[in-house]
Every structure is written in structure tokens, then in C-alpha cells.
C-alpha positions as CSV (number, residue, x, y, z in Angstrom):
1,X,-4.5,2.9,25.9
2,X,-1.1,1.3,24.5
3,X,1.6,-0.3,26.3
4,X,4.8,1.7,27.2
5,X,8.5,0.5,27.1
6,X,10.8,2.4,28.7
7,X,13.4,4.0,26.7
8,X,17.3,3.1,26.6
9,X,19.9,5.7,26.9
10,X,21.2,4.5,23.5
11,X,17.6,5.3,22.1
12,X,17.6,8.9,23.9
13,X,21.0,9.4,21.8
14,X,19.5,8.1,18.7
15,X,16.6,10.1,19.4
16,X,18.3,13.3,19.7
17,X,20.6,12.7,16.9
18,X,18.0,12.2,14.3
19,X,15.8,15.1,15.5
20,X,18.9,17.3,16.1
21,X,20.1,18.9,19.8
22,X,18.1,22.0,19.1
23,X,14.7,19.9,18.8
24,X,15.8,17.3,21.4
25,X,18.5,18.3,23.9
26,X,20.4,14.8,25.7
27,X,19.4,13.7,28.7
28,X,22.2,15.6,31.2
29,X,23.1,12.2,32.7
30,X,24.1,10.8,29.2
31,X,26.8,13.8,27.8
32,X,29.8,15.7,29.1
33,X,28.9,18.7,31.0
34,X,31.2,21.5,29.7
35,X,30.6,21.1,26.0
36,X,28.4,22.3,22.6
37,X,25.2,20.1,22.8
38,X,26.5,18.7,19.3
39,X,29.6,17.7,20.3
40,X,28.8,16.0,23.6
41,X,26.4,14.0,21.5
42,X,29.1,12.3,19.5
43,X,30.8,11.7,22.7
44,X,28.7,10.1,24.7
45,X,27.8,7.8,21.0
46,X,31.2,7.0,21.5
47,X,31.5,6.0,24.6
48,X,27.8,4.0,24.5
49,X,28.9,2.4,21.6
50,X,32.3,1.1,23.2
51,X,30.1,0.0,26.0
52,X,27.6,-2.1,23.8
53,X,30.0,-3.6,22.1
54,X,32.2,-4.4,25.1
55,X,29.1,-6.7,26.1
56,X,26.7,-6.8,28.7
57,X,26.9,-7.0,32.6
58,X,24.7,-10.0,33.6
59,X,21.3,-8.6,34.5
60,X,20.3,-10.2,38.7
61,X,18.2,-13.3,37.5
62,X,14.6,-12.3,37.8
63,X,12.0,-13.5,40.4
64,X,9.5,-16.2,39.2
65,X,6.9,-12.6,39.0
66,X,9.6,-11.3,37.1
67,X,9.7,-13.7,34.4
68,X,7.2,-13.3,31.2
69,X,4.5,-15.4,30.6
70,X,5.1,-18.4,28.4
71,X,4.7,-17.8,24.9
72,X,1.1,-18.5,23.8
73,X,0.2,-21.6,21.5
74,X,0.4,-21.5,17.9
75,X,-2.3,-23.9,16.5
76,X,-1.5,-23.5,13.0
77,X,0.4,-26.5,11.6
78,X,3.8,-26.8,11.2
79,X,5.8,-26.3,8.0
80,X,7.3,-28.9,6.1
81,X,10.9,-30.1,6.2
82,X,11.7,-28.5,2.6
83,X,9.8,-25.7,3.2
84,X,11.9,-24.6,6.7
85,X,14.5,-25.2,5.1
86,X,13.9,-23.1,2.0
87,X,12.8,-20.1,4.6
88,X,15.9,-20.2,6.6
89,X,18.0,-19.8,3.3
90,X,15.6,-16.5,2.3
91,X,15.9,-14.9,5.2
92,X,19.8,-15.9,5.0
93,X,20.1,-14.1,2.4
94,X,18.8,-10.6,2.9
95,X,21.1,-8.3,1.3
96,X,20.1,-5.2,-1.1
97,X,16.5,-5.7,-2.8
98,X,15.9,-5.1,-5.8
99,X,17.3,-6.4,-9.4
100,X,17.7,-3.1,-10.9
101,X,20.7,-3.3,-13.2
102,X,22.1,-7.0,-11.6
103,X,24.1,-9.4,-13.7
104,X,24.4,-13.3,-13.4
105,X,21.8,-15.8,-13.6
106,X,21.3,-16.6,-10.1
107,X,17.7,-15.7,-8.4
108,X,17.4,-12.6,-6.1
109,X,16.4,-14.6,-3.0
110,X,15.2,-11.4,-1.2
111,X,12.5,-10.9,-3.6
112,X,11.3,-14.3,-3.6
113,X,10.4,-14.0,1.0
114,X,7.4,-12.1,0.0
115,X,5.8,-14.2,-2.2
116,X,7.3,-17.4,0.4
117,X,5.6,-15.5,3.1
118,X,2.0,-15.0,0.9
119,X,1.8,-18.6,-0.3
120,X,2.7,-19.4,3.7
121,X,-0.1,-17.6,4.9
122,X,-2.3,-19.2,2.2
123,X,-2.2,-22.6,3.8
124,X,-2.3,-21.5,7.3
125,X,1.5,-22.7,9.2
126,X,2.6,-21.6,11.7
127,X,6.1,-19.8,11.7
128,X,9.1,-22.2,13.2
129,X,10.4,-20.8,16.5
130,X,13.5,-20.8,15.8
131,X,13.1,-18.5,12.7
132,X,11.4,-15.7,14.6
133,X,14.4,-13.8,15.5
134,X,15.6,-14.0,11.8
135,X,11.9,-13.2,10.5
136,X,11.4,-10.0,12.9
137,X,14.4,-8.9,11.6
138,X,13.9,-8.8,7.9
139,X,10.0,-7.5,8.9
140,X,11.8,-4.5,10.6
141,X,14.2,-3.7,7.6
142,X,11.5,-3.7,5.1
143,X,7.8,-2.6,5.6
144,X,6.7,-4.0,2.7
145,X,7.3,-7.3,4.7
146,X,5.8,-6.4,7.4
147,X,1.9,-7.9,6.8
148,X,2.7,-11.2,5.6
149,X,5.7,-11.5,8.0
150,X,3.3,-10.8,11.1
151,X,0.9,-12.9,10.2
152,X,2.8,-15.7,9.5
153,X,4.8,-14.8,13.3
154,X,1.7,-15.4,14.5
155,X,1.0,-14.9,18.6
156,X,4.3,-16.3,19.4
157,X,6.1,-13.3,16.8
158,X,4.2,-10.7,18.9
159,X,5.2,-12.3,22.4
160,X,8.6,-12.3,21.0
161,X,8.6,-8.8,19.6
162,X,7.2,-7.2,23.8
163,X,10.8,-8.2,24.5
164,X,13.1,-6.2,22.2
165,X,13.0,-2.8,21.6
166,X,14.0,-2.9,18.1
167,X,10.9,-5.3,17.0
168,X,8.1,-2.7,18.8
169,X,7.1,-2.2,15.3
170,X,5.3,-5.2,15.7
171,X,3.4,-4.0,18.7
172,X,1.8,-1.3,16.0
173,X,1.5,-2.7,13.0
174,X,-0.9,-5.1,12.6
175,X,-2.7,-7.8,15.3
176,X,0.8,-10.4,14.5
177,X,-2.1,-13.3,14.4
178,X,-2.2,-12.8,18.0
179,X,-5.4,-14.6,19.8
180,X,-8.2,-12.3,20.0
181,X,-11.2,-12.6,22.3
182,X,-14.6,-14.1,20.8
183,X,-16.7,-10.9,20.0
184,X,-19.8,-12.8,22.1
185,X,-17.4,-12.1,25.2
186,X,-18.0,-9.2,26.0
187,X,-16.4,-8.6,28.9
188,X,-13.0,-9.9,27.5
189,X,-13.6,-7.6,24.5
190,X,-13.4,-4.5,26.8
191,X,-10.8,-5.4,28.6
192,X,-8.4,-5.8,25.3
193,X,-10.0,-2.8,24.1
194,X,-9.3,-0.9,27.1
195,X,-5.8,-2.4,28.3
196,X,-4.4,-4.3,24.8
197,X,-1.9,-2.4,22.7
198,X,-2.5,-0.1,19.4
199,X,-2.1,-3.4,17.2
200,X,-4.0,-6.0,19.5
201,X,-7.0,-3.0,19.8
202,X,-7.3,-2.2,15.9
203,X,-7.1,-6.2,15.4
204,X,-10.0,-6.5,18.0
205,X,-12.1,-3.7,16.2
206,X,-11.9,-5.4,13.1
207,X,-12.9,-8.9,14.3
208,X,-16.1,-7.6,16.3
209,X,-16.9,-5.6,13.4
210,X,-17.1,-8.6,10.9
211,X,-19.2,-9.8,12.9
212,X,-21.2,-6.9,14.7
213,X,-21.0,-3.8,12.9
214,X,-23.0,-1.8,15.6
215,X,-21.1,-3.2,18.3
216,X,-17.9,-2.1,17.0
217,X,-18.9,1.6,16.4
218,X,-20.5,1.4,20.2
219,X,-16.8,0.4,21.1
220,X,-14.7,3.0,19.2
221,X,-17.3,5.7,20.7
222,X,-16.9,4.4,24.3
223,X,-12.8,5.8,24.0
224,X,-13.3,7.8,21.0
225,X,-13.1,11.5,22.9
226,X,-9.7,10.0,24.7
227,X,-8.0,8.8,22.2
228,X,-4.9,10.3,20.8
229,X,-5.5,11.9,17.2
230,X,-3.1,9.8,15.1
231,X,-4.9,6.4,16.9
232,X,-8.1,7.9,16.0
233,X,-6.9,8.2,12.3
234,X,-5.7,5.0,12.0
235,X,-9.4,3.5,13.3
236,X,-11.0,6.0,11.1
237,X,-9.1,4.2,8.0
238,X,-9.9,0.6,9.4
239,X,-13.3,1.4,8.6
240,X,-12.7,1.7,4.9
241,X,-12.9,-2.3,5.1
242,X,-16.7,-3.2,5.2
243,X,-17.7,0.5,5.3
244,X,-21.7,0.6,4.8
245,X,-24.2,2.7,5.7
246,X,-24.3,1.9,9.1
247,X,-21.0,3.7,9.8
248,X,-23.0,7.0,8.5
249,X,-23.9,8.1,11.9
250,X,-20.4,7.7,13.1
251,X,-18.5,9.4,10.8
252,X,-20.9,12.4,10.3
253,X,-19.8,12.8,13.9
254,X,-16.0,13.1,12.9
255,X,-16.7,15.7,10.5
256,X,-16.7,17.8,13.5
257,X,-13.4,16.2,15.0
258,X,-10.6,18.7,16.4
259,X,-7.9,16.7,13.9
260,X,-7.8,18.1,10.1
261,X,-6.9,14.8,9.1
262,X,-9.4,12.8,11.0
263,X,-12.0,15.1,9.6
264,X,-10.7,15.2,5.9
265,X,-10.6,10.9,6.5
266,X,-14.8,10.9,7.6
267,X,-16.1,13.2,4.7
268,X,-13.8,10.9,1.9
269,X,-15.3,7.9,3.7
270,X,-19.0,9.6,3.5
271,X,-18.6,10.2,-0.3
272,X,-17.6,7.0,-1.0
273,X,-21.6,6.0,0.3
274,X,-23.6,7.1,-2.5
275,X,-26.3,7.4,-0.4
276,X,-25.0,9.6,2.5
277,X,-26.1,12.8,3.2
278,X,-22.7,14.3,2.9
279,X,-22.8,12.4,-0.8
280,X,-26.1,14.1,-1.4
281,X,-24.8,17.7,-0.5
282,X,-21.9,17.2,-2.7
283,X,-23.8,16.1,-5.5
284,X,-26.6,19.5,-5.0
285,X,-23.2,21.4,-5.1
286,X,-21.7,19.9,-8.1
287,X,-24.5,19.7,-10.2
288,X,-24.8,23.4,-10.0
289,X,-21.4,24.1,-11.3
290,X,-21.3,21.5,-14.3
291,X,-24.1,21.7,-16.7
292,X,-25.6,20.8,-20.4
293,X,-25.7,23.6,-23.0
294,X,-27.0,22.4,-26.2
295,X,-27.6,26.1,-27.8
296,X,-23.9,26.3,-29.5
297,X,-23.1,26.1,-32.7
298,X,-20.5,23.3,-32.6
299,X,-23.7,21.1,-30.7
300,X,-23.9,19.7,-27.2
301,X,-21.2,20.7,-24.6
302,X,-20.2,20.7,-21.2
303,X,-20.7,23.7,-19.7
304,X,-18.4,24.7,-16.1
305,X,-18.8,27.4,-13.7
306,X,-16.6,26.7,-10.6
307,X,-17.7,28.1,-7.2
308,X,-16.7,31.4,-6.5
309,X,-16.1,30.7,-2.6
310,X,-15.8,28.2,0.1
311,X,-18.3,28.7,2.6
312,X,-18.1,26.7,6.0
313,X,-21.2,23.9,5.3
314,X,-18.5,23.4,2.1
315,X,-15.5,23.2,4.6
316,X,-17.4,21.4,6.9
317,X,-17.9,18.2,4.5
318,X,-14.4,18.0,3.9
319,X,-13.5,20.4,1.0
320,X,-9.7,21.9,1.7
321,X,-10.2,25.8,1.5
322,X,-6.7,26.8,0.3
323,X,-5.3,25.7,-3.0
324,X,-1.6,24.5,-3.5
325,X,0.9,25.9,-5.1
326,X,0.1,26.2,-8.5
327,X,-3.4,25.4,-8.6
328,X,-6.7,28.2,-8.9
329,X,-8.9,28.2,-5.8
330,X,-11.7,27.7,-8.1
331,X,-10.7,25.1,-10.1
332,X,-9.0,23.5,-6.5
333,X,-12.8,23.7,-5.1
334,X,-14.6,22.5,-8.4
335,X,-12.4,19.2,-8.3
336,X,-12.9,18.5,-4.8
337,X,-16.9,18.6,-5.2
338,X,-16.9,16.8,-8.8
339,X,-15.1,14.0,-6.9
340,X,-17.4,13.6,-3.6
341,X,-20.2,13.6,-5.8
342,X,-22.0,10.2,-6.5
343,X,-20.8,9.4,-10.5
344,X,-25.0,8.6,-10.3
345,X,-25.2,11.9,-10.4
346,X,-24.5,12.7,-14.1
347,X,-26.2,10.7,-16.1
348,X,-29.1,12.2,-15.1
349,X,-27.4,15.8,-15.1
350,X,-26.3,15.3,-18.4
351,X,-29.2,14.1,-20.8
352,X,-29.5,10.6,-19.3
353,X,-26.0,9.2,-21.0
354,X,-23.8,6.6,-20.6
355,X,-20.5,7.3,-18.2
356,X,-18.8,6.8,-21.8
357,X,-20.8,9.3,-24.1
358,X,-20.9,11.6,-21.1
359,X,-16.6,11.8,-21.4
360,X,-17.0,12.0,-24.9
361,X,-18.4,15.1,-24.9
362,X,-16.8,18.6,-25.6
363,X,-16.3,20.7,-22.1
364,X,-16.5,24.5,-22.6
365,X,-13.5,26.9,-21.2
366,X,-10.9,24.2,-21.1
367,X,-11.8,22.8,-18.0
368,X,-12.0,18.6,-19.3
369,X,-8.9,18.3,-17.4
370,X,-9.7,19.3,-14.2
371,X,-13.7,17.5,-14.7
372,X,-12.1,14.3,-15.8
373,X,-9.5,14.6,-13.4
374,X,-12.1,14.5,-10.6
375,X,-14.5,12.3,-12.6
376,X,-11.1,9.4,-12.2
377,X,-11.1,10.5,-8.3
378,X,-14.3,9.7,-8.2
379,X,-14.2,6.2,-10.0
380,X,-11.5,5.1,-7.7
381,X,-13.2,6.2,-4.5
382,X,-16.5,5.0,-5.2
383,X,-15.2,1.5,-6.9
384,X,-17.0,2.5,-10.2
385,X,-15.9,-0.2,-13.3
386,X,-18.2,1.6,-15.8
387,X,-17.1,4.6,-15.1
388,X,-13.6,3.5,-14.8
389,X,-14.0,2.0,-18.4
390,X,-14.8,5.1,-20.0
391,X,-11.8,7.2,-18.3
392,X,-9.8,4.4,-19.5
393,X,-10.9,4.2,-23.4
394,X,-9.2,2.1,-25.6
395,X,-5.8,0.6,-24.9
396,X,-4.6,1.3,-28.2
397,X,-5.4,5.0,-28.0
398,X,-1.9,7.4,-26.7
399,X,-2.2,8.3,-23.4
400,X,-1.5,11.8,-24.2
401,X,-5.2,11.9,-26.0
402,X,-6.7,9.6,-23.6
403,X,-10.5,10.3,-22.6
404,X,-9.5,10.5,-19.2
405,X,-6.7,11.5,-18.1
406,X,-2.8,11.4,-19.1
407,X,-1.4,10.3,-16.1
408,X,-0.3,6.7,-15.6
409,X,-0.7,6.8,-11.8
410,X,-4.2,7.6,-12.2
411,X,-4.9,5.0,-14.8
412,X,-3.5,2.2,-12.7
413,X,-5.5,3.3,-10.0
414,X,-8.8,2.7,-12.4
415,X,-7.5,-0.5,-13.7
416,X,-7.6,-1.4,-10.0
417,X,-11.3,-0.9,-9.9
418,X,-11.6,-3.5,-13.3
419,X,-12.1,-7.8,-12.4
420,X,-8.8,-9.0,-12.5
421,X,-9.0,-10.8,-16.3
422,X,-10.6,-7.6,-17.5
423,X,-7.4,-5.7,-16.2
424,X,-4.8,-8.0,-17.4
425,X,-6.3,-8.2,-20.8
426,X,-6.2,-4.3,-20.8
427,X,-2.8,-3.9,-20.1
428,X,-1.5,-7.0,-22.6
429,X,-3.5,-4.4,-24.9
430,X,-1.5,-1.7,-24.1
431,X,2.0,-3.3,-23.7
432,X,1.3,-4.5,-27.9
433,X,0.1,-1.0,-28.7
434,X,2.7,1.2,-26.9
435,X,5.3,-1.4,-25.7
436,X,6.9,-1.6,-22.1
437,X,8.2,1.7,-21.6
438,X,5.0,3.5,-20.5
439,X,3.5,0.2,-18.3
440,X,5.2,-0.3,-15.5
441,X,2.9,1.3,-13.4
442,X,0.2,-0.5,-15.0
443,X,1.8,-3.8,-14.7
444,X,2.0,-2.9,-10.9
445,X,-1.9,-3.2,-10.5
446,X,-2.3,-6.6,-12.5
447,X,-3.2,-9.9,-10.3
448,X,0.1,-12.4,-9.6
449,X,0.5,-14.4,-11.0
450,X,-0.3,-12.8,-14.6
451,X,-2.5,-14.3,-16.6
452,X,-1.6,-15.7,-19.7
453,X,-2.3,-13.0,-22.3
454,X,-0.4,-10.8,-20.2
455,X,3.0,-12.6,-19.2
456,X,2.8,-12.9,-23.5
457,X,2.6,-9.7,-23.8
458,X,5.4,-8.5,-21.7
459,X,7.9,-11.7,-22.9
460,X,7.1,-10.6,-26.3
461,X,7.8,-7.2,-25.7
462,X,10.9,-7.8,-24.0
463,X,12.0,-9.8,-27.1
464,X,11.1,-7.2,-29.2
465,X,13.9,-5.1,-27.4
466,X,16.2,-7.5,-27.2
467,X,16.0,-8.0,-31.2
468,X,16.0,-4.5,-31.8
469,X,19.1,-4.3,-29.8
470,X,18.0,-1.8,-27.4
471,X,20.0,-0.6,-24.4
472,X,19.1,-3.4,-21.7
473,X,19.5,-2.0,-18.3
474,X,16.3,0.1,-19.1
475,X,14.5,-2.8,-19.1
476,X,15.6,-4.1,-15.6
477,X,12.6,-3.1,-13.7
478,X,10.1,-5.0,-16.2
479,X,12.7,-8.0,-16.0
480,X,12.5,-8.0,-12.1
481,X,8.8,-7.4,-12.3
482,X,8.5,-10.8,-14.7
483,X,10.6,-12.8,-12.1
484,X,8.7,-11.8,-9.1
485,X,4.9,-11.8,-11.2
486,X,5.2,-14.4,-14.5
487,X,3.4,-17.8,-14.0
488,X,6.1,-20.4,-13.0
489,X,4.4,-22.8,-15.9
490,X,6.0,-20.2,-18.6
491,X,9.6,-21.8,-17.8
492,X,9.7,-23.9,-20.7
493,X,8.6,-21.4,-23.2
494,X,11.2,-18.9,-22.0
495,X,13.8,-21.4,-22.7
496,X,15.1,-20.6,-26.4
497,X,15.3,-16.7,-25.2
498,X,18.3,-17.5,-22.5
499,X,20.5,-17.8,-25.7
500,X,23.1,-15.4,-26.3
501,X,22.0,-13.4,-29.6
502,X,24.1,-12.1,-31.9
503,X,25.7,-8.5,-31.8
504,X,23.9,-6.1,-34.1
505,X,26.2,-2.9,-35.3
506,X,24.1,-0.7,-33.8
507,X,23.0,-2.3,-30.5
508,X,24.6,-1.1,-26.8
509,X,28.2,-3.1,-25.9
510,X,27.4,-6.4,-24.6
511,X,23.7,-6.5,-24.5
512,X,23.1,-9.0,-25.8
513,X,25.5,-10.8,-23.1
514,X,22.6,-8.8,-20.7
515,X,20.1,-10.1,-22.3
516,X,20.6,-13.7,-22.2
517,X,21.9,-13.7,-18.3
518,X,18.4,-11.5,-18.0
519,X,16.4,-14.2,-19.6
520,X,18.6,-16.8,-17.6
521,X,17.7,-15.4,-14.7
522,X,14.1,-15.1,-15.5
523,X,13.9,-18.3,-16.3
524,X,15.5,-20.0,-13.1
525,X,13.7,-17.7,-10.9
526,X,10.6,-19.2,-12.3
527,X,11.8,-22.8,-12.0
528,X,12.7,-21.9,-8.0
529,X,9.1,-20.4,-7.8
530,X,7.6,-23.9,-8.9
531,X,9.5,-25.5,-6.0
532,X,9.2,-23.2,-3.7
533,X,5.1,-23.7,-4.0
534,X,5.6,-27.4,-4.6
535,X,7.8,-27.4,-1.2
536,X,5.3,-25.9,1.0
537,X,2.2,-28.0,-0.5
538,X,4.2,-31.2,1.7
């Protein structure tokens, strides 16, 4: 279904050197006969690379049929002056990202392009041609360009990219803003769908379906049996955007798929519907393995009993038979249930409480972990706040005694299910109670830019450290995070912290000489921000 490009002889080499000669022999026609697979490899690198460097031989000029099509119209305006000019000098400077450990007070342009690129897309322009190349090129060094950068390449980026080999990550990726058909035209529809590539077919599926949900299923099914399993993964997981329970039918269907993970990708999709019928099952099976018992002498507990095997209706709706390494096949089961159950499920199960008494509550035969564990899974899944609050608790309480769960991963995936104030007042909450060392993950989650409590919280907390004359370069990451994520209007507050402080006896050689270039840096970065938005407003 996706367009081809024929492969180079210096992409054969490259292929075969990454994969190794005994997983991918070279052509014959590219190495020395005579010689170890290994060796004529590096040979005929060498003499490729002499030849590629040596310059082309001028290609016959193609016929008029020959020639590609024009590149398509953009209609998105065009950027202003100050603003092209302030994208040329990002993508100028693209050297190593990342301000882990750097000294000076200058701003790290390359972590300013993807915020350039967001605000960009925000008010709809249209990339400048001549910035494409440049553009493509960062996108294809870093993926976590790659969105924004496509979309603001637009239809001409993805014209551009069908010509070089080394932007075909383009032609995967993402639709590149290229023009799709209306979804009313329904004969252009199927002619993307059946002749466009990966990118253009995934961007078409998602258009029709915003607007048509059952249309969209009727064309997945139409190439579903044909389609490659990896392709029919990647539409799978397009689904999670609008997913209702119109897609039901659909996905009970790839429960039976031949791909594990296609299969594994449906049932997760189906318990996130509290009203499926694979949600139902799970919830019958979980409900008979976690219980009330109010007969004990220390009161009201949770009582577990895990399954004791996985049969093939289990295996069917998506539960992994074997455990890894490490883990019980019982407990591995129980969790896997717990969290494809509907969270619905328990108050009723458990004397009609709230999702906060219910995690309260004493669980028998120290199996809280793994119950919570999949009680988190399940809040995250299913997009649960309440539930999410009570696994959460109190962000003055240690994580190690948490009601939830311990792990800082886990908890910024429930703070992702929280309204953005709610979140960023939770974590300020946290940074006062515990300080910075244990939030970065949590920061990770929090709207940009942060809101006001929050940005306190963390400048406070890095002048805390500084005062205490703690070893700086451990703070680097949080400092990087407050240039990229800090409200540009926080500048002038910031201003009396870019001051060299004093040495303290005990504090790390020349921190405090860190400390202010940090806070220098911080607070230029911020200033650059501000005219970076002002610039592209006109």
C-alpha cells in the first residue's frame, strides 16, 4: 500500500553493516570477490565513500514525464520577517541538546526549535521554502522534532522529503500537513487509501474518522486482511484518539488477529471502554479474585486470591500467559485482570466506598502492591481523576508510604490524568514538601508554561540549594527544565538570583560561580522566549 524507493548501493552497505554480514550478506556487485564478507565490506565503504565524496557524474537531464510535479500550494500565511529570521538562526545552530552540566550564560538555541516550532504551528504559517532542507534535517536528527517539524513543513516538506532518501522518515511519520481529500469524496478517499503512502493513509483515517466514525472502520476493514502487521498496529493505535464504543465491533475482531501485538493493542483498547464486553468479562474475573472480609479481628480487609491458571477465554482478551523474569504467574495474572477491569467495578465490590477509603484499606497476604499497582494501571488507562487522586494521596506524604504506589514513573503518569492547575498545584506541593530531587519526572507531566505556583516552587527550591551550597551540576536537569518550561513573565523576578553568592566553607569549589551563570542563563533564556513569541505574533 506504501510507496517504494529504490535502494542505493551506499544504503545496501549501511544496511549490511548495521545488521552484520552474517544477517545481511553485500550485494556481490558491491565487494571484492576473493575476500571475508567482513573485510570486503570495509572495502567497498571505502571505495563508495571516495566516490561520494569525489562528487557526482551529471545525471542525463530528465524528460518533461521525468520531471516531478510542482510542489503543491501551501495556504498557510507566511512568517514574519523577525520570525524567519529567528528560525534560520535555530536551526543554525543545532549542535548537542541538552544543558546537562553547561557553563556560560548564553541560551541553548537547540532547545528553544521545539517550543519555536509549537508556537509556529499555533498560529498556522507556513514553513519558508528555503528553510525546508535545513528543517528536514534537524527533524531527521531528533524525533522528538519530528511532529511539530512536519507539520509546520507542511505539503511542500513532504514533496520535498519523496526526493531524498535520507528524509523518507517523513513519508512515515505523520501526514507532513499534506492536503487530504474531503471525507464527502468518496472516491478520492479510496484512491489515497488504496495508492497514498503509510503517512498520507494514517493521516486520511484520521480525518474521515473525525468526521465519520463508521466510515473509517468500513475503510480500515476494506484492507485490513492485506495489510502488513506492523501497519495494522500503527492504525490499531490511531484509534486510541476518539475511541468510543462504536469501535467495539472492530476491535473485538482483532482479538483474534494473527499478530501478538495487534491483539495485545485491541483488548487494552477494549478495557479502556467501560462498557465493553471484554471490560465486563474482566471485571466478572477480577471481582472473584479480590474480595471484602469483615470477620477479622483487626476489622475490614481486602481479601486476594489470584487465579490459579490462564485459560484461553483469559488469553483470548488479552491477558499475557507467561510471567517475566522475576514475577509469580499468579500475581502476573491477578494484575493484568485488576487493570482491565472498569475501576466502577469496586465500589460496589467493596461495600459501596469511595476510590479513596477503598485504598485506605488493609489488603490481606501482602498483596497491596501488586492491587494498587494495577488499580494505578487502571486509572491511567481508563483516564480516571478520582481514582487517580486517591493513588496519589497527599503531596506531603513520602513516596515510600504513599497509598499508591512508590514509583515516580507511575505517579506522573496519574498526574497526567489530573486538569492541568490541579496537577501543577500538586507538584508545587511536592517540590515544598520533598524538594527537587525526587520531581523531575513529575515536573515532566506539568502544562508549559508552568503555572505560577509551580515555577515558585521550583525557583525557590533551586535557591534553597544554592544557599545551602549544594553541589550544582545535580541540579542541571531542573535548571534546563526551568529554561525550556518557566513563564517568560518570571524574568524580572529571577533577576537578584543571577548574582554571584558568596563561598560558604562547606559548599562544592566554585558553585557558587555555577550558580549565578545558571541563573544567568535562566534568566536570558526567558527574556529570548518573550521575543521569540513577540516575533512571530508580527
Amino acid at each position: 500500500m506504501t510507496g517504494t524507493t529504490s535502494t542505493s548501493p551506499w544504503e545496501e552497505l549501511v544496511t549490511s553493516a548495521l545488521l552484520g554480514t552474517d544477517r545481511r550478506t553485500p550485494p556481490a556487485d558491491l565487494v571484492p570477490a576473493g575476500k571475508e564478507a567482513p573485510v570486503a565490506l570495509l572495502d567497498a565503504a571505502a571505495l563508495h565513500t571516495l566516490r561520494r565524496r569525489a562528487g557526482l557524474r551529471p545525471a542525463p537531464a530528465p524528460t518533461a514525464a521525468e520531471r516531478p510535479a510542482a510542489a503543491p500550494h501551501d495556504p498557510r500565511p507566511a512568517l514574519p520577517d523577525a520570525a524567519r529570521r529567528r528560525l534560520a538562526q535555530l536551526l543554525a545552530d543545532r549542535g548537542p541538546s541538552g544543558s546537562g552540566g553547561r557553563r556560560g550564560a548564553t541560551p541553548d538555541l537547540t532547545e528553544l526549535l521545539p517550543q519555536w516550532l509549537a508556537a509556529a504551528n499555533e498560529h498556522g504559517y507556513q514553513a519558508p521554502p528555503s528553510l525546508l532542507p535545513a528543517l528536514l534535517d534537524a527533524a531527521r536528527g531528533r524525533t522528538d522534532l519530528r511532529p511539530q517539524a512536519l507539520a509546520f513543513a507542511g505539503p511542500r516538506g513532504l514533496w520535498l522529503a519523496r526526493l531524498n532518501a535520507e528524509w523518507k522518515f517523513a513519508l512515515r511519520g505523520g501526514s507532513g500537513g499534506s492536503a487530504l481529500p474531503s471525507p464527502d469524496d468518496t472516491e478520492a478517499v479510496r484512491r489515497l487509501w488504496e495508492e497514498g503512502l503509510f503517512a498520507e493513509r494514517v493521516a486520511l483515517l484520521s480525518s474521515v474518522r473525525a468526521r465519520d466514525t463508521k466510515a473509517a472502520l468500513a475503510l480500515l476493514g476494506s484492507t485490513w486482511p492485506t495489510e502488513r502487521a506492523e501497519d495494522r498496529l500503527m492504525f490499531l493505535d490511531s484509534l486510541r484518539t476518539g475511541l468510543s464504543g462504536a469501535d467495539e465491533p472492530f476491535l473485538e475482531q482483532a482479538l483474534a488477529d494473527r499478530s501478538r501485538n495487534v491483539r495485545a493493542t485491541a483488548a487494552e483498547l477494549l478495557s479502556a471502554l467501560p462498557h465493553s464486553a471484554l471490560a465486563g468479562r474482566m471485571a466478572a474475573r477480577a471481582a472473584t479474585c479480590v474480595a471484602l472480609d469483615r470477620s477479622g479481628d483487626a476489622g475490614t480487609l481486602i481479601t486476594v486470591e489470584a487465579p490459579h491458571e490462564c485459560d484461553a477465554g483469559m488469553q483470548r482478551d488479552g491477558v499475557v500467559p507467561n510471567a517475566p523474569s522475576g514475577r509469580g504467574e499468579r500475581s502476573w495474572w491477578l494484575g493484568q485482570l485488576v487493570e482491565s477491569a472498569p475501576l466502577s467495578t469496586w465500589p460496589a465490590r467493596l461495600g459501596g466506598r469511595t476510590p479513596r477509603e477503598i485504598v485506605a484499606l488493609p489488603v490481606s497476604d501482602d498483596w497491596a502492591d501488586e492491587l494498587h499497582g494495577a488499580w494505578c494501571r487502571a486509572a491511567v488507562r481508563q483516564g480516571d481523576a478520582d481514582w487517580s487522586r486517591a493513588l496519589l494521596g497527599s503531596p506531603g506524604t513520602p513516596p515510600s508510604s504513599g497509598p499508591g504506589t512508590t514509583s515516580l514513573a507511575e505517579r506522573s503518569k496519574l498526574l497526567a490524568t489530573l486538569p492541568e492547575e490541579e496537577r501543577a498545584c500538586w507538584v508545587a506541593d511536592f517540590i515544598a514538601a520533598h524538594g527537587l530531587s525526587e520531581a523531575f519526572q513529575l515536573l515532566g507531566v506539568c502544562a508549559v508554561p508552568w503555572a505560577e505556583p509551580l515555577g515558585r516552587a521550583v525557583v525557590d527550591a533551586l535557591d534553597i540549594a544554592r544557599d545551602a551550597g549544594s553541589y550544582p551540576w545535580s541540579f542541571s536537569g531542573v535548571m534546563g527544565l526551568a529554561e525550556r518550561c518557566l513563564s517568560p513573565s518570571e524574568a524580572p523576578r529571577l533577576e537578584v538570583l543571577t548574582a554571584t553568592p558568596a563561598e560558604q566553607e562547606d559548599a562544592s569549589p566554585g558553585a557558587g560561580g555555577y550558580w549565578s551563570e545558571a541563573f544567568q542563563r535562566l534568566v536570558s533564556t526567558l527574556r529570548l522566549r518573550a521575543t521569540m513569541l513577540a516575533e512571530l505574533e508580527g
